[in-house]
C-alpha positions, 0 to 999 in steps of 0.5 A: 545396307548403303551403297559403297561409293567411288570417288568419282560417284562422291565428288558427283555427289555432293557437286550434284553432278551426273557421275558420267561427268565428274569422270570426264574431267579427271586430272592427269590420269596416273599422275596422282597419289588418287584420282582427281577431278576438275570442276570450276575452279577447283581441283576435287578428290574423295578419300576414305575417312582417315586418309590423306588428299591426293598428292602430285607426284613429284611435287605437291602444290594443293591446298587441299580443304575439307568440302562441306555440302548439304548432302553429308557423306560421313555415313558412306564413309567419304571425305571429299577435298578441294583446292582452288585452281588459282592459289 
């Protein structure tokens, strides 16, 4: 049986990252549809297959695209998305 992930636990994943410190870069925590995490010059969240990438409430300025990475996350059911802070 595999593990289930967090989305936290996703984005360290595939930025391979200690979980510890994709927790400490949230991104305005409660101002989001779900959490996002800042690495870099990037903006990342997890989703569940299927779902839509975090919005801003209020307003949405992310240009969210699919991250693709040498550890696939399909098999746990995540999607990790990122957006270029300077766009």
């Amino acid at each position: 049986m595999k593990k289930r992930l967090n989305s936290a636990e996703a984005i360290a994943y595939i930025l391979g990252w200690d979980i510890d410190d994709v927790k400490d870069n949230r991104y305005h925590y409660g101002h989001t549809s779900i959490p996002v995490f800042t690495a870099g010059d990037y903006y990342y969240c997890a989703t569940t297959e299927g779902k839509e990438p975090a919005k801003m409430k209020g307003e949405n300025w992310w240009k969210w695209e699919r991250c693709e990475s040498v550890f696939p996350l399909e098999e746990y059911g995540w999607v990790v998305w990122r957006s270029n802070m300077n766009e």
